[in-house]
C-alpha positions in Angstrom: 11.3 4.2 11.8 9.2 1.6 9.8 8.0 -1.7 10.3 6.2 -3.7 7.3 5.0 -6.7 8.1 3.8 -9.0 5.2 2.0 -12.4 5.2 0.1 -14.4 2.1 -1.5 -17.6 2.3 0.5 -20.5 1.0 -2.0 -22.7 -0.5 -1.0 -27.1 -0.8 -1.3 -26.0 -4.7 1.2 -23.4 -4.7 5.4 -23.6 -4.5 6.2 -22.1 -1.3 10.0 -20.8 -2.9 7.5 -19.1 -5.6 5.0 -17.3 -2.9 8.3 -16.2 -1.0 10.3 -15.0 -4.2 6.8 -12.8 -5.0 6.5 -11.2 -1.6 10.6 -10.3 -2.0 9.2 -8.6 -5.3 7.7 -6.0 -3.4 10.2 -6.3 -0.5 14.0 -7.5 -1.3 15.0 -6.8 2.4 12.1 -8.7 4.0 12.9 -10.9 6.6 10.8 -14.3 6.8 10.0 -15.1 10.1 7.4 -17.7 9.5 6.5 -20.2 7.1 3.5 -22.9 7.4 0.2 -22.3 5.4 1.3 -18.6 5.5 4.8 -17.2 4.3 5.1 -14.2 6.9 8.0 -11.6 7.0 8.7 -7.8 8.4 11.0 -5.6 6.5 11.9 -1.7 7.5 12.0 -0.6 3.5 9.2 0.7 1.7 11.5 1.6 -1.5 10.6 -0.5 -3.3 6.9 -0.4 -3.4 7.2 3.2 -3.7 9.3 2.6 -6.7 6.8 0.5 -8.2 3.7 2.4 -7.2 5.2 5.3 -9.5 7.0 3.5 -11.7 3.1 2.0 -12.7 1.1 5.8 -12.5 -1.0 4.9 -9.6 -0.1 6.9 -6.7 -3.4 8.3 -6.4 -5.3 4.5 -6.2 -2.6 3.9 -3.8 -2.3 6.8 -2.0 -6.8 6.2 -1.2 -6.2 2.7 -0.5 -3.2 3.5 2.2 -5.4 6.0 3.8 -8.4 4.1 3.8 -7.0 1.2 5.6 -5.0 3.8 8.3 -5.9 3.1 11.9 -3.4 5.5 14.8 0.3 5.1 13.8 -0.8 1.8 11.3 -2.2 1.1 7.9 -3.0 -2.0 6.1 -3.3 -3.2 2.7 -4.4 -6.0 0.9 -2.3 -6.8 -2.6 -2.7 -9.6 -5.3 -0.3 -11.9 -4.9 0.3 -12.6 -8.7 0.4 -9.3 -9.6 3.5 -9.5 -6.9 4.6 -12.2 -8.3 5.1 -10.6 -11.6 6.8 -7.0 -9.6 3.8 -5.6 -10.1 1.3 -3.8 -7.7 -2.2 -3.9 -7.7 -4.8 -3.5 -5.1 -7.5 -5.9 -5.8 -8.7 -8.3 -3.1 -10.4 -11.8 -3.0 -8.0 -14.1 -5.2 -8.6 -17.8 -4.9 -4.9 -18.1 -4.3 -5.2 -15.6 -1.6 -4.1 -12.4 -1.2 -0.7 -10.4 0.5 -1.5 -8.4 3.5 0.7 -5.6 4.4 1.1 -3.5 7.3 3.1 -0.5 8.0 3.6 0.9 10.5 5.5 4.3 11.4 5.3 7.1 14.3 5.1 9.5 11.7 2.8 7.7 9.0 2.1 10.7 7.6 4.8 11.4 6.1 5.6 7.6 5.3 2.4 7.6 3.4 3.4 10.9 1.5 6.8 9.5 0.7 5.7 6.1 -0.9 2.5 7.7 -2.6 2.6 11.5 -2.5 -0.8 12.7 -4.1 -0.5 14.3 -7.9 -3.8 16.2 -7.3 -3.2 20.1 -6.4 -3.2 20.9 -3.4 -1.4 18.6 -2.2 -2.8 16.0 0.7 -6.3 14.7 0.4 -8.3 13.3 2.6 -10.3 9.8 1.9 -14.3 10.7 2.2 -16.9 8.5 1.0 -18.4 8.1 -1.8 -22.4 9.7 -1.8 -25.1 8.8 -4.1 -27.7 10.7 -4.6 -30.6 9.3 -6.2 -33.3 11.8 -7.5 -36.7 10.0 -6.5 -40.3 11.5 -8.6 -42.4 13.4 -5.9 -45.1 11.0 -4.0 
């Protein structure tokens, strides 16, 4: 089983019908369960989003960012809400209208994560590491 639960920010600026219709972008089942400053919702579908993540060639960008944000049986992810707003993913953070936060959760999240963002790399599954530098400093 999965549980998605999405919130953005609902800013005095913005049309709350228009923050709610761009989170049903990425979710048409979601369920809103609160709306004040922030338009909040759970849905059990990640169909959607998987069909969009391939749909726009980035299951690899997707697949790091869902695996960098896993914690246990949970991962979260922070998406632009006007790329939502247009059915579109993307994965940067820090908009001055805010931002949609999503967390799935599964008891298997493996497997959910491989479903909505398989890896195209051979070998299948890879794992997040971080990125080194190495800096090459002239003897002392």
């Amino acid at each position: 089983m999965v549980l998605v639960r999405v919130e953005a920010p609902c800013r005095p600026t913005e049309d709350p019908e228009k923050v709610r219709a761009a989170l049903v972008q990425l979710f048409p089942d979601l369920r809103i369960e609160r709306e004040d400053t922030t338009i909040a919702g759970t849905s059990g579908s990640l169909e959607r989003l998987r069909d969009l993540i391939r749909t726009q060639r980035i299951r690899d960008t997707a697949r790091g960012q869902l695996l960098a944000g896993r914690e246990g049986d949970r991962t979260v992810v922070v998406l632009s809400k006007q790329a939502a707003a247009m059915g579109g993913v993307n994965f940067s953070a820090g908009s001055p209208l805010g931002d949609v936060r999503v967390e799935i959760e599964s008891e298997d999240l493996a497997t959910t994560l491989d479903s909505v963002a398989e890896s195209t790399r051979p070998g299948g599954r890879q794992a997040v590491r971080p990125h080194r530098v190495h800096v090459k400093r002239p003897p002392s």
